[in-house]
C-alpha positions as CSV (number, residue, x, y, z in Angstrom):
1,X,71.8,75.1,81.5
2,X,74.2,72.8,79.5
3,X,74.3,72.8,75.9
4,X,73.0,70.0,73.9
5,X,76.2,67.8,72.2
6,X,75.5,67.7,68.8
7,X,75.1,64.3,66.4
8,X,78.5,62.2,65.7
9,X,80.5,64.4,63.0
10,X,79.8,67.4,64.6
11,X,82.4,68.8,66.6
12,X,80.7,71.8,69.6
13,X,82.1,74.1,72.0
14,X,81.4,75.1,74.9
15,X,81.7,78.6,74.6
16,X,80.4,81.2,72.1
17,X,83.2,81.0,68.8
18,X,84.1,84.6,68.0
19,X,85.0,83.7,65.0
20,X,82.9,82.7,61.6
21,X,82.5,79.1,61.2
22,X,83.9,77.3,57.9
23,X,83.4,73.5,56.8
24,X,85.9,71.4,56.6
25,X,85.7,67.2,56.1
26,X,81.8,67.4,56.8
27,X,83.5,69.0,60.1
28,X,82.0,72.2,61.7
29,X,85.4,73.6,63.1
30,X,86.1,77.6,63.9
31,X,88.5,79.6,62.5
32,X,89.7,80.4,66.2
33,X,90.8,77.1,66.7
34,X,92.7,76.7,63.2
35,X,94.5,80.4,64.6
36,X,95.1,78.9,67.7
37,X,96.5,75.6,66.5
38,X,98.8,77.7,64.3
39,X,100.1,80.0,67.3
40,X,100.4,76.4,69.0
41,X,102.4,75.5,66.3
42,X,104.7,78.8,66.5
43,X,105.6,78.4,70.2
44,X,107.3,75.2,69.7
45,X,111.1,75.4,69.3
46,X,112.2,75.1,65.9
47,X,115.9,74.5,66.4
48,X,116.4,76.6,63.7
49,X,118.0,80.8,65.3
50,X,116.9,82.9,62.4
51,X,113.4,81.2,63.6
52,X,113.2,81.3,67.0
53,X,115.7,84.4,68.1
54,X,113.2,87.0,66.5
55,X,110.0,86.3,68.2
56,X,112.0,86.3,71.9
57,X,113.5,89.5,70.8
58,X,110.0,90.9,69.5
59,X,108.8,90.0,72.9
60,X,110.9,92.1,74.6
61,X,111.4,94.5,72.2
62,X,114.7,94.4,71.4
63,X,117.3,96.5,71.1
64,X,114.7,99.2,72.4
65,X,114.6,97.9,75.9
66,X,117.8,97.9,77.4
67,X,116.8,95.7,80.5
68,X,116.9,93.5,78.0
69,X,120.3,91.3,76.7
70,X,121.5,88.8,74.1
71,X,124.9,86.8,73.3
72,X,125.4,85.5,71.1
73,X,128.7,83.2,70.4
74,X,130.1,80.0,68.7
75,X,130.2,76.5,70.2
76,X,133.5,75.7,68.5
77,X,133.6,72.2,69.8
78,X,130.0,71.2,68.3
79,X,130.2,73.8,64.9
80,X,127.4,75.3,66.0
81,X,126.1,79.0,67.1
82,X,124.5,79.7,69.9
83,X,122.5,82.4,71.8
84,X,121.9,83.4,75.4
85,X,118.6,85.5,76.1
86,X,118.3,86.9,80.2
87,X,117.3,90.4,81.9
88,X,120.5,91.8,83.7
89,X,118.7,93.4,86.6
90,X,117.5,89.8,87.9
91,X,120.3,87.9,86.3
92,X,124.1,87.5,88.2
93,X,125.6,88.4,84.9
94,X,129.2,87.6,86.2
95,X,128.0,83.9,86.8
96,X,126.8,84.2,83.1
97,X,130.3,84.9,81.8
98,X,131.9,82.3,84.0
99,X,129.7,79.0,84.3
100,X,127.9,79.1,80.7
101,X,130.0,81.3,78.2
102,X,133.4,80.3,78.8
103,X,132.9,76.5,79.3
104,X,131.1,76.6,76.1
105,X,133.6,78.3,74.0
106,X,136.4,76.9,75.7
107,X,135.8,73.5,75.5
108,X,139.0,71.3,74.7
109,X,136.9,67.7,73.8
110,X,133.5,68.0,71.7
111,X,130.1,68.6,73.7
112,X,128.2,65.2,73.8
113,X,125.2,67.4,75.4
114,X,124.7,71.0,76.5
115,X,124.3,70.3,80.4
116,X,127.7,68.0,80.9
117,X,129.8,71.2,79.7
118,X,128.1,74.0,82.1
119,X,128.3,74.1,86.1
120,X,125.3,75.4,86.5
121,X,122.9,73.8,89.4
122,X,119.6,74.0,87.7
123,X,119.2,73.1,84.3
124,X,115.8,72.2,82.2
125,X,114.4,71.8,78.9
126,X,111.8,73.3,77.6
127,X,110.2,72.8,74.3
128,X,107.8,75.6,74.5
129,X,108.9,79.3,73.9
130,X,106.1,80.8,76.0
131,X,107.4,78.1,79.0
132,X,110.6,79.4,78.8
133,X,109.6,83.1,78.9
134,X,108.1,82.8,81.8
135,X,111.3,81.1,83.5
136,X,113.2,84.1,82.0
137,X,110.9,86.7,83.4
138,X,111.9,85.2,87.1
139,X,115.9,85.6,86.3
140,X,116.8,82.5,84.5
141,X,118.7,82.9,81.2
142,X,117.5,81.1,78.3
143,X,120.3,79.4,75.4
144,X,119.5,78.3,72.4
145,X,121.6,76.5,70.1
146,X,121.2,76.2,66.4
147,X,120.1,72.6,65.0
148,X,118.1,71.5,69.0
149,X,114.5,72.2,69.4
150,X,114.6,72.7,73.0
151,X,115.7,76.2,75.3
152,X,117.7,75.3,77.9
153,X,116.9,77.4,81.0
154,X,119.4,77.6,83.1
155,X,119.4,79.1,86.9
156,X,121.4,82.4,87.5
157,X,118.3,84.2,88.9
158,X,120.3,86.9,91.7
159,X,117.4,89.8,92.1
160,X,117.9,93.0,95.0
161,X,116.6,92.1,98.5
162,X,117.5,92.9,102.1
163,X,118.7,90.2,104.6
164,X,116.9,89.0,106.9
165,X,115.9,91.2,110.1
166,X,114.5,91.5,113.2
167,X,110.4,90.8,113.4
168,X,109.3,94.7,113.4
169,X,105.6,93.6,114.4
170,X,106.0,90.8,116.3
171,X,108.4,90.9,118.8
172,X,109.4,88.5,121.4
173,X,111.5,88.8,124.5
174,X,113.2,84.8,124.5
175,X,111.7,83.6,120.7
176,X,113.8,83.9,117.7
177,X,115.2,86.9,116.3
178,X,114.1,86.3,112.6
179,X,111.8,87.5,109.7
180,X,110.7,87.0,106.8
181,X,112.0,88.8,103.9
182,X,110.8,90.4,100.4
183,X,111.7,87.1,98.7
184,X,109.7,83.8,98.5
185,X,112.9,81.2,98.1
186,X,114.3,82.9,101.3
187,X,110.9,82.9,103.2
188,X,110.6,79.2,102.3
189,X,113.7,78.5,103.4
190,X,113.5,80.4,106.8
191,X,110.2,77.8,107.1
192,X,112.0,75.0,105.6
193,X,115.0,74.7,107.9
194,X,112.1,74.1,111.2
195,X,110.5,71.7,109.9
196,X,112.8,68.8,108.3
197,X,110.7,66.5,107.2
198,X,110.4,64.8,103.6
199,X,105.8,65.7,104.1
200,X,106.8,69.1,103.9
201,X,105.3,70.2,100.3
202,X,105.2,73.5,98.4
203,X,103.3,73.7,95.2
204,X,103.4,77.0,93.0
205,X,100.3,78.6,91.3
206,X,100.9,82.0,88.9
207,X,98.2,84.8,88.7
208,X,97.7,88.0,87.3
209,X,97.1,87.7,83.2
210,X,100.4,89.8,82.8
211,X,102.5,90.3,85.4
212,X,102.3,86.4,85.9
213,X,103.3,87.0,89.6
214,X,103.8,83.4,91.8
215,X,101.8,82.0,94.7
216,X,104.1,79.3,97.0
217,X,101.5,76.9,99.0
218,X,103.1,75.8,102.0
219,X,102.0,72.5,103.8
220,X,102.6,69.0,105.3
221,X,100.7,66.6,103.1
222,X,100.7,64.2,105.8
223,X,98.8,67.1,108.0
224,X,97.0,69.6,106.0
225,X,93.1,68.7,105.4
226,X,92.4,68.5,102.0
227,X,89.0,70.5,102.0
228,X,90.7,73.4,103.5
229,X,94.2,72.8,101.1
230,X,91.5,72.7,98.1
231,X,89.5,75.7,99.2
232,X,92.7,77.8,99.2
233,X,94.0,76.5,95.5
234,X,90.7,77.1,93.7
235,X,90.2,80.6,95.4
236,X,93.7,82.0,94.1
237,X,92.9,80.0,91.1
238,X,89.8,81.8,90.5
239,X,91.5,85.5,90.5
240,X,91.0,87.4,87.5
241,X,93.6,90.2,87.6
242,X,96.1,91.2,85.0
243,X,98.4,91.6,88.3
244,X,98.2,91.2,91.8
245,X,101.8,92.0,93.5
246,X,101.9,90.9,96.9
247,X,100.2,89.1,99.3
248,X,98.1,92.0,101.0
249,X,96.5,92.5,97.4
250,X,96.2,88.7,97.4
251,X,94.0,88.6,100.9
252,X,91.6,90.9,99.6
253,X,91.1,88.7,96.8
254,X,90.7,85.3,98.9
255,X,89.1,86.1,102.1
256,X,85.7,85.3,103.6
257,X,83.8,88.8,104.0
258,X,85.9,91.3,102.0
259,X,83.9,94.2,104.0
260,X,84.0,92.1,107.6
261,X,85.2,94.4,110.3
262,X,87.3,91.5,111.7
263,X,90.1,89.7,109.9
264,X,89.7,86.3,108.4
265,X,93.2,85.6,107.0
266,X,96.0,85.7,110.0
267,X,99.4,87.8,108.7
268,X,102.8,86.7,110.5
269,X,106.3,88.0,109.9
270,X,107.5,85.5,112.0
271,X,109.2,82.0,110.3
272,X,108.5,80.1,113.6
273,X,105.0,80.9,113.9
274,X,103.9,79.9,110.3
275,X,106.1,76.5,110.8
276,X,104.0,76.1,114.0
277,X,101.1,76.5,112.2
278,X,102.1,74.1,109.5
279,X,102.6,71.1,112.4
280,X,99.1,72.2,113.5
281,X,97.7,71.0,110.3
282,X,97.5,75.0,108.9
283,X,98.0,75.6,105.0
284,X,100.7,78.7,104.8
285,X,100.9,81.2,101.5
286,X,104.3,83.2,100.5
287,X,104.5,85.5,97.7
288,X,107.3,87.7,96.5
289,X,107.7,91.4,97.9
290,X,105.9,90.3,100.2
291,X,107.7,90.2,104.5
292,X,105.3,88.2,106.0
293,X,103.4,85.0,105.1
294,X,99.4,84.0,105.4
295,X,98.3,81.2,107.4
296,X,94.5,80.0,106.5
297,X,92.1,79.4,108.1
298,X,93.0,81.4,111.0
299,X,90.2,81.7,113.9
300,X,90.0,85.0,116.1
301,X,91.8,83.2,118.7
302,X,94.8,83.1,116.1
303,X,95.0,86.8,116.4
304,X,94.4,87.1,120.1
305,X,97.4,85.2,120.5
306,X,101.4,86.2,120.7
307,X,104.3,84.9,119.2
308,X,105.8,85.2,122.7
309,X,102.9,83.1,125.1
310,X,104.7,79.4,124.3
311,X,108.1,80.5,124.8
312,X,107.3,81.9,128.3
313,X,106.6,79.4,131.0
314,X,103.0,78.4,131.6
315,X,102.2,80.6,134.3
316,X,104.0,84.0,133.0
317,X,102.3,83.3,128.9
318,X,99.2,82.9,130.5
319,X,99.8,86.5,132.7
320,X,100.4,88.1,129.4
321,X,97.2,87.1,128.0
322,X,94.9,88.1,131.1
323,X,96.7,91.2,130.2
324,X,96.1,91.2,126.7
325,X,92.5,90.2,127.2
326,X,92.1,92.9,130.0
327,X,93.6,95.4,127.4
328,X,91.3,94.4,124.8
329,X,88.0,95.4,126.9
330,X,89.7,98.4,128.4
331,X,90.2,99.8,124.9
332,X,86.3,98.7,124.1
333,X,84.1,99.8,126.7
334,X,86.3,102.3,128.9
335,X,85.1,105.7,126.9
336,X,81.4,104.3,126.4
337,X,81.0,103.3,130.0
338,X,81.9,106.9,130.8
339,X,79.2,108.3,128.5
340,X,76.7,105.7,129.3
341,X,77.0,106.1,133.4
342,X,78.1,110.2,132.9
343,X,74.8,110.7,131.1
344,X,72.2,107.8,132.1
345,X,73.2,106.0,134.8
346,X,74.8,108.5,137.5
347,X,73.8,106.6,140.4
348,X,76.0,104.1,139.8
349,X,78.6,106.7,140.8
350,X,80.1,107.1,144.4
351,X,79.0,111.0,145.6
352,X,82.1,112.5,145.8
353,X,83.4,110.8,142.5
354,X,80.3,112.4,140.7
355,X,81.2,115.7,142.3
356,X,84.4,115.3,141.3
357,X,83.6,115.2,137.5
358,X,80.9,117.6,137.3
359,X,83.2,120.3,139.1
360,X,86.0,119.3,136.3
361,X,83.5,119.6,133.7
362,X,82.1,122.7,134.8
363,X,84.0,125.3,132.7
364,X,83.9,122.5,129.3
365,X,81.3,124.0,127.0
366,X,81.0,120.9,125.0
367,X,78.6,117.4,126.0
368,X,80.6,114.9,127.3
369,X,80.5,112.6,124.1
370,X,82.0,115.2,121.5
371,X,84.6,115.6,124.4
372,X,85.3,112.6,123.6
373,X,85.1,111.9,120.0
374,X,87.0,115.3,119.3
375,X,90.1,113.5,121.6
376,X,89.5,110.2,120.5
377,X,89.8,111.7,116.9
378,X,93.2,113.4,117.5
379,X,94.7,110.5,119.3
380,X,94.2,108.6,116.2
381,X,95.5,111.5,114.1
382,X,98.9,111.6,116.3
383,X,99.2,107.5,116.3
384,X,98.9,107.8,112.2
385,X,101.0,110.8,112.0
386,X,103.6,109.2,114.1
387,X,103.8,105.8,111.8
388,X,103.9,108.0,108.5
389,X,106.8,110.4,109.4
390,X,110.1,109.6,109.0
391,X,111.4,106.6,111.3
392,X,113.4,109.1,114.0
393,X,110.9,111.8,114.2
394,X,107.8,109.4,114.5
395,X,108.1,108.5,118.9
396,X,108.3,112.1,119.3
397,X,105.4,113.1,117.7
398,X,103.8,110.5,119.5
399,X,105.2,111.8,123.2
400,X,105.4,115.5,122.3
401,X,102.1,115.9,120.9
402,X,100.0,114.1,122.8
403,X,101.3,116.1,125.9
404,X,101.1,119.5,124.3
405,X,97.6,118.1,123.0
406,X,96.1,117.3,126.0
407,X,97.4,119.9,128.1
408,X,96.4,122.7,126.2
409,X,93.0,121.4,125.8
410,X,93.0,121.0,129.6
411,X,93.8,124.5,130.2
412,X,91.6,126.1,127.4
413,X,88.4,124.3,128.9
414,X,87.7,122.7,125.6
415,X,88.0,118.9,127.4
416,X,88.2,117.9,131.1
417,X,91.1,116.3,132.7
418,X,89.0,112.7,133.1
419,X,88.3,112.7,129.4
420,X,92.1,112.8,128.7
421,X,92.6,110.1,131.4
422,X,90.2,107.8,130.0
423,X,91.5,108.3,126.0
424,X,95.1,107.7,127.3
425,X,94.2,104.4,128.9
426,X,92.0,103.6,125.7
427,X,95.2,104.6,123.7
428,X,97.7,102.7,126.1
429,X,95.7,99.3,126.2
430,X,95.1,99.2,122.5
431,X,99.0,98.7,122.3
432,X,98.7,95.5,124.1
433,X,96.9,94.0,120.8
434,X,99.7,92.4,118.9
435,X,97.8,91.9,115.8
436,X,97.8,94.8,113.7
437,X,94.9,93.6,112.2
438,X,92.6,92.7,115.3
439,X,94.1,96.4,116.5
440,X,92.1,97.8,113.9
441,X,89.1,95.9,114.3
442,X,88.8,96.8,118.2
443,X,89.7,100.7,117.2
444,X,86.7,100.7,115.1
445,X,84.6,99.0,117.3
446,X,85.2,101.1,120.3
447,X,83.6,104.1,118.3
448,X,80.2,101.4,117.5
449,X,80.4,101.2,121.5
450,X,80.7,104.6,122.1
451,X,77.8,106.4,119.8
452,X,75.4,103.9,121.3
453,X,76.5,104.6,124.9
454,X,75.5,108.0,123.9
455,X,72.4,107.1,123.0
456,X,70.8,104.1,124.8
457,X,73.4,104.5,127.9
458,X,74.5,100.5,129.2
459,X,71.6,99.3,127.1
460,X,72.6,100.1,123.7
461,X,76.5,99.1,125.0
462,X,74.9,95.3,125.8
463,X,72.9,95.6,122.5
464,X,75.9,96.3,120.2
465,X,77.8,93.8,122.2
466,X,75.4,91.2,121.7
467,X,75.2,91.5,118.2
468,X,78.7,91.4,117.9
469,X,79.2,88.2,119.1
470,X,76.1,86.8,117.1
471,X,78.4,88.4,114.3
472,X,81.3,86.6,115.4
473,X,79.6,82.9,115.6
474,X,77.9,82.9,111.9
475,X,81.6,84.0,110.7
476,X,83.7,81.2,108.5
477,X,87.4,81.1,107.3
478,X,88.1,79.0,104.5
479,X,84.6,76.9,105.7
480,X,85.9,77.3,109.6
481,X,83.6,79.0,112.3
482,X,85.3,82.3,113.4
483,X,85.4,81.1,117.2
484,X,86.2,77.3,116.7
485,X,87.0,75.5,118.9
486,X,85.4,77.8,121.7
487,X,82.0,77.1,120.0
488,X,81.3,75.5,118.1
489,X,83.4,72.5,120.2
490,X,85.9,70.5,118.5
491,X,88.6,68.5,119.9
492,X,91.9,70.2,120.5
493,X,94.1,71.3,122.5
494,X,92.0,74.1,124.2
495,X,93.8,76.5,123.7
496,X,92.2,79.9,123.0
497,X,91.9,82.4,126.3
498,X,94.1,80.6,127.9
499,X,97.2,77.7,127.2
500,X,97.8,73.9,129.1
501,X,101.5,73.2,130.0
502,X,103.2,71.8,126.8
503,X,102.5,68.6,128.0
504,X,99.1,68.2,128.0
505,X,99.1,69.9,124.7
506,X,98.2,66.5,122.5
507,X,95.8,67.2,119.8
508,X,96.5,69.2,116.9
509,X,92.7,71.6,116.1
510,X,90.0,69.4,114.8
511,X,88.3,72.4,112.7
512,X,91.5,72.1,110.2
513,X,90.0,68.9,109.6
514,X,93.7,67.8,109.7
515,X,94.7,64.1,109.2
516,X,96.1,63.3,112.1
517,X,94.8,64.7,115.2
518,X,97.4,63.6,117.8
519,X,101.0,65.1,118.1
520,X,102.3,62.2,119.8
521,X,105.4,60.1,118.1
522,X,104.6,57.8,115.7
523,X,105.6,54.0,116.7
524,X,107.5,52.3,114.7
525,X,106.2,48.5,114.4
């Protein structure tokens, strides 16, 4: 319920003061906002040094942190001293010495303002000192010159990173060879350089009360809906953490159903797909130490897909997805269709098939579904062990102990030969699932499937099924349905089990609520 606003004279807030009330001019005004007013009053730049240099250096507790410099010198040329404030392990000190120091000091005319005598690229003034603190935190160096009320902070940011690399995750046999790095400038960039075009907009938000980490909002303003633009600002906007680091933190901060099975928020290393996504109306978030980018909304038909279905001609990307779709139910329903017709339904089987499995289950002295979870179990133990180990150990875990695994079992009657058939395929077809994510999801679902096999045989199977995709539909991302445009319908380009040819490809997705629907050329009148 709102608060009441008080007669004219009578200043009220909002909020509960914390501090005791005083009178002042027939004025009721808290002592928090006369302290706050005065450290408003302290963060301005005085333009006097024996002012402003000790509350930087109290910030950074100087000379007791030693990722921490200053320089300080003479401006011969003006008459006045001068001081440089930056962090050497984000800071290309060399272009320090160079570009800033020595022009200054070496100057051979006087200095009509700062910027003319530096090379620098990026210069700005800031008034504030807490502004410029937070420039210097990102590698900028800050220089202050006695008798000017303003920091100049001046670009030489040049933090540790590796170049950029081949996609680990999302390989494609003819798309191109490049991912996206730890660093956001670099990732933006990557983005930047496939889509030239003056619509192409990134706005910058900072979380995290104290590590004051930055968000990069990637988007075409011509393109991007503006509920869905909106939705994404005012949930990282609404994050109360005194750090979040990267953007797999940042997901579970933003998405839908934090404690959904399925993904809600698609993850791509791949600069090509997020720059297709942006064309497609999509909003795109980069962080730093973060190699990949999040597009939003993404529906599940965004993780269904691969990176590699467009480049590949119509006929051979829509192959790969039958396969990829056949995968997906192999991995599902392939163990719990054993239990279910094994132990319920065993006239479904041909005579000599049926004889075939009880005579290799005869000497097994477990029931046929802890055969199966107990295998099911170690497979997922051997797939974890062999991404945790070292890099050149990790396929031959993988190889090595599945064989010994499942061979010895064999032969010490503890599983039957079928049981390590069908876990293989399970195994083998839940590699077809690009999507690391979605990979999960259908891993976790196959063992939903396979306890109610157990149980209610192809009944309970259905049953779960069903209420999976009842699950599914009532789903939103970012205000989307989950299996848009498949239902509910909306006009695009239809693609979602299977792709058009490129040509009939005309409409941009509908459900972005994107501003222009069409992808074809704009006439010039």
């Amino acid at each position: 319920m709102k608060q009441q606003v008080k007669p004219v004279g009578v200043v009220t807030y909002m909020r509960r003061p914390l501090f005791k009330k005083i009178k002042t001019n027939q004025l009721e005004i808290s002592e928090e906002l006369l302290q706050s007013d005065e450290s408003v009053k302290n963060d301005y730049v005085s333009g006097n040094l024996l002012l402003d240099v000790p509350k930087i250096k109290e910030l950074y507790s100087y000379p007791k942190n030693i990722d921490f410099k200053v320089r300080e010198f003479t401006i011969h040329m003006m008459g006045r001293k001068a001081v440089l404030f930056f962090i050497p392990s984000m800071t290309e000190t060399k272009l320090i010495d160079e570009e800033i120091i020595k022009p200054l000091i070496l100057a051979a005319k006087e200095i009509i303002d700062i910027p003319s005598a530096i090379s620098i690229s990026s210069i700005k003034e800031e008034k504030m000192i807490s502004a410029a603190v937070s420039e210097l935190n990102t590698g900028a160096t800050l220089l202050l010159v006695d008798g000017l009320n303003v920091i100049y902070v001046l670009n030489t940011s040049s933090s540790a990173g590796r170049s950029v690399e081949k996609p680990q995750n999302e390989t494609t046999l003819l798309g191109p060879k490049e991912s996206f790095v730890e660093r956001a400038d670099q990732n933006i960039s990557l983005i930047r350089k496939k889509i030239r075009s003056e619509d192409f907009t990134v706005e910058k938000m900072i979380i995290g009360s104290r590590s004051h980490n930055e968000v990069y909002i990637i988007y075409n303003k011509e393109l991007a809906g503006e509920k869905v633009l909106d939705e994404v600002k005012s949930r990282i906007g609404a994050i109360q953490k005194d750090a979040v680091q990267n953007l797999g933190l940042l997901i579970q901060h933003i998405e839908d159903r934090s404690t959904s099975l399925f993904p809600t928020i698609l993850q791509t290393e791949r600069p090509d797909r997020a720059a297709s996504f942006i064309e497609d109306g999509h909003v795109i978030v980069v962080m730093n130490n973060s190699p990949f980018a999040i597009v939003t909304p993404a529906t599940f038909w965004s993780f269904y897909h691969s990176a590699d279905d467009h480049y590949l001609r119509f006929i051979y990307g829509n192959f790969t997805r039958f396969l990829r779709m056949t995968a997906m139910f192999i991995t599902l329903f392939t163990p719990s269709i054993y239990i279910a017709i094994t132990n319920y339904h065993i006239e479904m089987l041909p005579a000599d098939l049926l004889l075939a499995i009880a005579g290799a289950r005869e000497m097994v002295p477990f029931p046929a579904i802890l055969e199966l979870l107990l295998m099911e179990m170690a497979f997922e133990l051997i797939r974890e062990a062999g991404i945790r180990v070292p890099t050149p150990i990790g396929p031959t875990i993988g190889i090595v102990g599945a064989l010994i695994l499942g061979q010895a079992a064999v032969e010490a009657n503890v599983v039957s030969p079928i049981v390590v058939i069908v876990v293989a395929l399970t195994g083998l077809s839940s590699f077809a699932i690009s999507d690391v994510n979605l990979n999960y999801a259908i891993r976790i679902a196959r063992f939903g499937f396979l306890l109610s096999a157990s149980l209610f045989g192809i009944f309970g199977m259905v049953g779960i099924f069903m209420i999976g995709l009842f699950y599914l539909s009532v789903i939103k991302t970012f205000g989307v349905p989950y299996l848009a445009p498949f239902t509910p319908k909306y006009k695009s380009s239809k693609d979602t089990l299977f792709r058009r040819l490129l040509k009939n490809e005309k409409l941009r997705p509908a459900y972005v609520k994107t501003k222009d629907l069409t992808k074809e050329p704009v006439q010039n009148e």
